[in-house]
VEXDREN-2710 file (C-alpha; in Angstrom, 1 decimal):
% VEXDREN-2710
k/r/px/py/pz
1/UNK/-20.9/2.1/-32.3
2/UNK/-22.1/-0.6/-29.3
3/UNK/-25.6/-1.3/-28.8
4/UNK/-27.4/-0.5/-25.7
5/UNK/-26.4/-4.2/-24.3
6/UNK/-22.9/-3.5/-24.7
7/UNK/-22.5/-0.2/-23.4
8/UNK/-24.1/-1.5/-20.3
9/UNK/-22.0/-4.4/-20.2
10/UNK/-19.1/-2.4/-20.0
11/UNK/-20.8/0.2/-17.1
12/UNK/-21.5/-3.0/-15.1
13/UNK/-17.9/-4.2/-15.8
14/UNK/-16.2/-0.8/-14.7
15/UNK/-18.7/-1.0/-11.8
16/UNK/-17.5/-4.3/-10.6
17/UNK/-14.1/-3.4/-11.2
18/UNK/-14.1/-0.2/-9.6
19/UNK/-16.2/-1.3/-6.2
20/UNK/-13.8/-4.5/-5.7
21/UNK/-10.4/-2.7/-6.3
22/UNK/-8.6/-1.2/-3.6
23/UNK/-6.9/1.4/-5.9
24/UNK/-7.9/3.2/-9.0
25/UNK/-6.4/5.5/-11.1
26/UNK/-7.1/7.7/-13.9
27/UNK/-4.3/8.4/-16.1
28/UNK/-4.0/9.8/-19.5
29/UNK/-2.5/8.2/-22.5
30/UNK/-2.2/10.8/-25.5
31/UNK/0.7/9.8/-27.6
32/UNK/1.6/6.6/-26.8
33/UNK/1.2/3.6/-29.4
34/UNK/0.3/0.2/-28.8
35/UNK/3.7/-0.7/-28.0
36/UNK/4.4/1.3/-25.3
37/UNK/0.8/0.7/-23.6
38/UNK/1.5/-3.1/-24.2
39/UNK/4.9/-3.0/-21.9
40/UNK/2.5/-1.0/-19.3
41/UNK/-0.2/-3.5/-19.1
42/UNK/2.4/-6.5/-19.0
43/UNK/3.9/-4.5/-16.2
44/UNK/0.9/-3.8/-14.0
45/UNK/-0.3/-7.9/-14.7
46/UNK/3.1/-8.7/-12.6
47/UNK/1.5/-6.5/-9.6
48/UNK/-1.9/-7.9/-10.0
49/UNK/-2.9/-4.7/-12.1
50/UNK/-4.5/-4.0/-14.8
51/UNK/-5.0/-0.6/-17.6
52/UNK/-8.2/-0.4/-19.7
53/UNK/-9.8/2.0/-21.8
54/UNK/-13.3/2.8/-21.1
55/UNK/-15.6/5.2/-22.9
56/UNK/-15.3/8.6/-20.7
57/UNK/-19.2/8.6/-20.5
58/UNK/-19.8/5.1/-19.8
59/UNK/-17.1/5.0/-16.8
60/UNK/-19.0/8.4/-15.5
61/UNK/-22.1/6.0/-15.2
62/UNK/-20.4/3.2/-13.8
63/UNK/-18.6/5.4/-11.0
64/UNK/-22.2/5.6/-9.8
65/UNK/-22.4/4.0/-6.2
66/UNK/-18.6/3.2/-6.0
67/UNK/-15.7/4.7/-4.3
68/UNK/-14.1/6.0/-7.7
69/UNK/-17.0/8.9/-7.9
70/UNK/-14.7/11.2/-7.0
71/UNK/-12.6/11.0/-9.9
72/UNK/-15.5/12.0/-12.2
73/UNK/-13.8/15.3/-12.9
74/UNK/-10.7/13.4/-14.3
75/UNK/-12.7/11.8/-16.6
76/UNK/-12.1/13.9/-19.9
77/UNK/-9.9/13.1/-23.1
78/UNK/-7.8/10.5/-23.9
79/UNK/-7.9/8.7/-20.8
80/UNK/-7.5/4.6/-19.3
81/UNK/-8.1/3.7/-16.1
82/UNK/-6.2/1.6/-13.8
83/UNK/-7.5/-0.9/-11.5
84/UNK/-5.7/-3.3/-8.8
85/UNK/-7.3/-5.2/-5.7
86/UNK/-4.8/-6.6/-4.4
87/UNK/-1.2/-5.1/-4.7
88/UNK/-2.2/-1.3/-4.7
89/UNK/0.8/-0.3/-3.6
90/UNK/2.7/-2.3/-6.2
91/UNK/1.1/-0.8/-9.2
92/UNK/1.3/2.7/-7.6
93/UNK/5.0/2.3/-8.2
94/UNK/4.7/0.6/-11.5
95/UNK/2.3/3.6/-12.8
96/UNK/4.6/6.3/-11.1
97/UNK/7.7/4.3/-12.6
98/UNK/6.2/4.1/-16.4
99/UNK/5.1/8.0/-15.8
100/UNK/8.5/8.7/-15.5
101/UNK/9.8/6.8/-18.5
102/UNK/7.1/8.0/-20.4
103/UNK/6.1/11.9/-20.5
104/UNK/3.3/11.6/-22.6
105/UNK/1.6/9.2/-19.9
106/UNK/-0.1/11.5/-17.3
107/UNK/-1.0/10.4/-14.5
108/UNK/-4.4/12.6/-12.7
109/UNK/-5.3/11.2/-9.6
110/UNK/-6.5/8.2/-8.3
111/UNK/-9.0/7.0/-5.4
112/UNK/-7.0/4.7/-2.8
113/UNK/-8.8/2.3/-0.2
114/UNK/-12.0/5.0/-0.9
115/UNK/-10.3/8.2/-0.7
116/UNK/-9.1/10.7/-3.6
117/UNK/-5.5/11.1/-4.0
118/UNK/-3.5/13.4/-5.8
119/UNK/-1.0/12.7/-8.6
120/UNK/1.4/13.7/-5.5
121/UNK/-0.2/11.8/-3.7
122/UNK/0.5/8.6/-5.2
123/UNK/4.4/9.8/-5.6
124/UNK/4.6/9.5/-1.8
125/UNK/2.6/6.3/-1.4
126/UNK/4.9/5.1/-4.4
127/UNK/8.0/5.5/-2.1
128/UNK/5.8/3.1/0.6
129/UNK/7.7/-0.3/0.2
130/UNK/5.0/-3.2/-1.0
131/UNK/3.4/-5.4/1.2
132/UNK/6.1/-8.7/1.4
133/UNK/8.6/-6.1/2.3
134/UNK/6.5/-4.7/4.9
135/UNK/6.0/-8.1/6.3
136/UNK/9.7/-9.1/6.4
137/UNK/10.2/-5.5/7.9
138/UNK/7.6/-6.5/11.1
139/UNK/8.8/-9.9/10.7
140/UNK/12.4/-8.7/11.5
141/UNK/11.1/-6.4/14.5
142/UNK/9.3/-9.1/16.3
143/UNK/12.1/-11.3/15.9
144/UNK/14.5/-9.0/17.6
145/UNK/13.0/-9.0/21.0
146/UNK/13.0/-12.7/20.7
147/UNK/16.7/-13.5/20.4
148/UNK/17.6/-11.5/22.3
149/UNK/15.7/-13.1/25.0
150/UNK/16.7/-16.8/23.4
151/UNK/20.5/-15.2/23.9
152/UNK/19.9/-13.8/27.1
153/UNK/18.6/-17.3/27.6
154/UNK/21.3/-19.5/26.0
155/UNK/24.1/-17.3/27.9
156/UNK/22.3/-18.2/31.4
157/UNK/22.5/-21.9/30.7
158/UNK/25.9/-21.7/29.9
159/UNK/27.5/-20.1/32.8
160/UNK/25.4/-22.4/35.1
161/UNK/27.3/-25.5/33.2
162/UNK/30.5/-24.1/32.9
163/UNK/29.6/-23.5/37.1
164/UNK/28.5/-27.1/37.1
165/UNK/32.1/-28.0/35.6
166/UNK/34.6/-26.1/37.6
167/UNK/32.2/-27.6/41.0
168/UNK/32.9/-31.4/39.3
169/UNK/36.6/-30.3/38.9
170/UNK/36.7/-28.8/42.6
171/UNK/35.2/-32.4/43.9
172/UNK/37.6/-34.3/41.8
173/UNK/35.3/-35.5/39.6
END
């Protein structure tokens, strides 16, 4: 059993965590062996993620004064929570991903930029492409307008040369 020191080392850790991340989740993990949880921690480190296990008490105290209070109610059983700051969209589709893989792996619900989602909730923000993908998407809209203008452009230019050219030919050069 942790001494006092360490049990509120670890409310000031899930504190820290909890107030800096932009998503967390509580999930539960009944079932699964080391292995398993291993390939979903690797998995979430790629998206800037991470899973930990917290003692269900000590992560009621540390939700105190951050925006993860509202998933005090989720708090109960075998349960790890999930924290990213900043890919949240990313290891929304990695947890929902590994959920499906993995029946015993529950997802509850989650708190996302400060508001309490819903285990369908995070489906459909799961189907929301990440953030590089968003930027090439409004990237590729901003660059439409623009060549078509550098077209419009580039097509002006050359019929005033090709006029230039037949006027030289009409002179005699």
């Amino acid at each position: 059993m942790a001494n006092k020191a360490q049990k509120t080392s670890r409310i000031e850790h899930f504190r820290k965590v909890a107030s800096t991340s932009s998503v967390t989740v509580v999930a539960e993990y009944k079932g699964l062996n080391v292995e398993k949880l291993s390939t979903l921690r690797r998995s979430l480190q790629t998206h800037g993620g991470q899973f930990t296990v917290y003692k269900n008490t000590l992560a009621r105290i540390g939700t105190e004064t951050t925006s993860a209070t509202p998933l005090v109610p989720d708090m109960k059983g075998q349960v790890g929570y999930v924290f990213s700051e900043n890919n949240p969209l990313g290891v929304i589709k990695t947890l929902i991903d590994y959920s499906k893989e993995n029946p015993l792996f529950k997802i509850k619900s989650g708190v996302f930029d400060g508001q309490k989602v819903s285990y369908q909730e995070l489906i459909e923000l799961s189907k929301v492409p990440d953030r590089k993908v968003l930027y090439g998407q409004l990237l590729g809209l901003l660059q439409s307008p623009l060549s078509s203008f550098v077209g419009g452009l580039q097509q002006i230019l050359r019929k005033s040369l090709y006029a230039l050219e037949e006027r030289k030919k009409q002179l005699g050069n």
